[in-house]
C-alpha positions, -999 to +999 in steps of 0.1 A: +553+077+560+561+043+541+545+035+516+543-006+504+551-008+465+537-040+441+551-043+412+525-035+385+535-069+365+526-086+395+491-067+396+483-076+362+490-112+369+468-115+402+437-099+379+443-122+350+441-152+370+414-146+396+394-122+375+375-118+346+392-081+338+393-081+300+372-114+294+343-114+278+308-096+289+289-123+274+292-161+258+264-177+236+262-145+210+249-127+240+226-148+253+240-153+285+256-126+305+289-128+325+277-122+355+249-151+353+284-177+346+299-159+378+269-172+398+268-202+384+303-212+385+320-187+402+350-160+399+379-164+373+383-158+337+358-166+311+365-184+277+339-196+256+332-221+223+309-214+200+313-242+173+287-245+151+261-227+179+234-207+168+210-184+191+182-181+160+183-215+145+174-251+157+193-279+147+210-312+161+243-307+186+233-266+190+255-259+216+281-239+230+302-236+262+319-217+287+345-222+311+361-205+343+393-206+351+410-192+382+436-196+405+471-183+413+491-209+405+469-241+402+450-235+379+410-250+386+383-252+356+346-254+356+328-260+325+294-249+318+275-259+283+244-247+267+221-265+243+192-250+220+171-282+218+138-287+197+115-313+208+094-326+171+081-357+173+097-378+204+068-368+227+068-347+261+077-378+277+113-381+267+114-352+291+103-365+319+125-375+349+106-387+384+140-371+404+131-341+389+133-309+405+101-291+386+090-255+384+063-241+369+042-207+358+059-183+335+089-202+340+083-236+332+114-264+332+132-291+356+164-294+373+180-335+375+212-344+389+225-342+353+210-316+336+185-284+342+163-272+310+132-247+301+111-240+275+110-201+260+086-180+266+049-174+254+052-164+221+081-183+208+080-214+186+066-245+209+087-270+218+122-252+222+138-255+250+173-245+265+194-273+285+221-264+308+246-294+316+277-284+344+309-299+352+299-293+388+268-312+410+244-295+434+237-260+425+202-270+419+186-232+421+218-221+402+215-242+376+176-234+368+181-198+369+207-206+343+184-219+324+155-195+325+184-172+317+196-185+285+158-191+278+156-155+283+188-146+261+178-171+232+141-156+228+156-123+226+177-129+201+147-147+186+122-116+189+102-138+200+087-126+233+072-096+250+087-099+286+114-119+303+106-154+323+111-146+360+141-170+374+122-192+395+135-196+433+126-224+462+121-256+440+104-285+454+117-318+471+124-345+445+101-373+450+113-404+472+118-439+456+097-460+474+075-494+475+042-486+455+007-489+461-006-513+436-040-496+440-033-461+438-002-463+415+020-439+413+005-417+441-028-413+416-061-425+436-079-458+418-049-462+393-043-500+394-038-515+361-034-553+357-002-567+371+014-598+356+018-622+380+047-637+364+066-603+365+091-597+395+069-573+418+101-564+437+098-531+420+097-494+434+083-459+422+093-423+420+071-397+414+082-364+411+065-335+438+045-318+411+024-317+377+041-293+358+049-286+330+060-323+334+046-353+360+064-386+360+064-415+377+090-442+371+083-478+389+115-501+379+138-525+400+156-512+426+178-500+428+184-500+386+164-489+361+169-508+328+141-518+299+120-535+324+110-498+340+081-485+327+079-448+329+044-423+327+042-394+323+016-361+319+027-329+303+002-299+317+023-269+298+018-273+256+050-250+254+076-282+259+062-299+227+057-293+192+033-321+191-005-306+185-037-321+176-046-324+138-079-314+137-092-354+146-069-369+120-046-380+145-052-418+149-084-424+180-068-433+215-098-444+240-126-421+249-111-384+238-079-392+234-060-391+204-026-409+193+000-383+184+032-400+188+048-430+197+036-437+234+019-404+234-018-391+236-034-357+238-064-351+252-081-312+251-082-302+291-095-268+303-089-257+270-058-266+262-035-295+248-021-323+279-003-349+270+000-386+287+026-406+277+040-441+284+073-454+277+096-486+283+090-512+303+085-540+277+114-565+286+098-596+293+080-604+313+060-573+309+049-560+347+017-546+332+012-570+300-027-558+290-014-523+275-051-513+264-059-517+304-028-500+311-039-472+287-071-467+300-070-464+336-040-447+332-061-420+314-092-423+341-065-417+370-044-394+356-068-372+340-092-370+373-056-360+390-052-327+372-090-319+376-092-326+334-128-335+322-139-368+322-116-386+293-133-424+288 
């Protein structure tokens, strides 16, 4: 019988390269498991940097990373990086992104070509997500369960939930840039605020395929967005904000609404906190230049959208 000897050295090598034998278990103070950066960014060994990162705290630039190496003798690399970010007093709306990929429940959070995020779980402090930026594009349902993992990892560390998120699967279409309806704006029936006739109308919108925890709509040139697109948005889930209502202190918006931010209003729907928000579009000249108008009907339209009481 003959019998095919490798040299152990050789063994050793082959593992160290294309494996993660020895690496670590975990990256983020445990937060996120080796196996989850497997399926993310697959096989190879694991190295992570921690910096100034912090599971339990919330500060600026709370980050940390993790890269994959592998390969025999060419060595490729796939970075992975994790942020801990807490939304104060921007407004829901710097959230929103009309290519989003959205999904909602339990698991609440976005994917984007850039970056996919979620917020932590009832229980934990509002307004705390987790953002998960790769060096690699695509991966959309990857990428979110990413994200509701590390959600997952950072409230336990937190102590700050009962029960995991469940990692969501089959996210919707993004929405489709197209030419809008200037009387049902931004796919919401009887929104059609006044237009300034002066403003370039050759404009399209973008709407993403759902209403939560965050609905946008962007309407900008085509095919660039710069300060002439003005961006709406509606945020159904209180969990991606800090922002609550002051017990009517909070400066008076039209009908029920209230100011609570730059851009931002909350109104009390089915019980709970939504926010509407509008943002950019001021480079002259303005498309919608009566802002009160804009305000208003964007309110009326909206609000009747998401089945909320009457607002005005």
């Amino acid at each position: 019988m003959a019998f095919s000897l490798v040299p152990v050295g050789a063994v050793g090598f082959v593992l160290y390269r294309l494996t993660n034998l020895g690496g670590p278990d975990s990256v983020c103070d445990g937060a996120v498991t080796a196996d989850e950066v497997h399926d993310l960014l697959g096989s190879g060994r694991i190295s992570e940097d921690k910096g100034r990162y912090s599971a339990t705290k919330d500060f600026t630039g709370n980050s940390c990373s993790a890269t994959v190496r592998s390969g025999l003798f060419e060595t490729s690399e796939k970075v992975v990086q994790f942020n801990i970010v807490l939304n104060t007093g921007d407004g829901p709306g710097t959230l929103a992104a009309s290519d989003a990929r959205l999904f909602s429940g339990d698991a609440a959070g976005s994917v984007t070509p850039d970056v996919a995020w979620a917020v932590l779980p009832e229980g934990c402090q509002k307004g705390v997500r987790t953002e998960v930026f790769t060096s690699e594009k695509g991966h959309d349902e990857a990428r979110a369960r990413m994200a509701v993992a590390f959600a997952n990892g950072v409230a336990k560390a937190r102590s700050c939930a009962d029960r995991k998120l469940p990692l969501p699967k089959n996210l919707p279409t993004k929405g489709v840039e197209r030419q809008p309806d200037w009387a049902n704006l931004c796919g919401l029936p009887g929104f059609a605020p006044a237009k300034n006739p002066e403003a370039q109308l050759d404009v399209s919108q973008q709407v993403t395929t759902g209403f939560a925890p965050i609905w946008s709509c962007t309407i900008g040139t085509n095919p660039t967005h710069d300060g002439r697109t003005k961006v709406f948005a509606i945020t159904t889930d209180p969990r991606t904000t800090a922002l609550t209502q002051k017990d009517g202190k909070d400066p008076a918006g039209p009908g029920r609404a209230r100011w609570v931010a730059g851009g931002t209003l909350v109104v009390t729907c089915q019980g709970k906190d939504v926010f509407f928000s509008l943002s950019g579009g001021y480079e002259g000249p303005a498309l919608f230049p009566d802002n009160d108008d804009l305000v208003r009907k964007f309110l009326a339209a909206g609000g009747k959208a998401i089945g909320c009481e009457p607002i005005l």
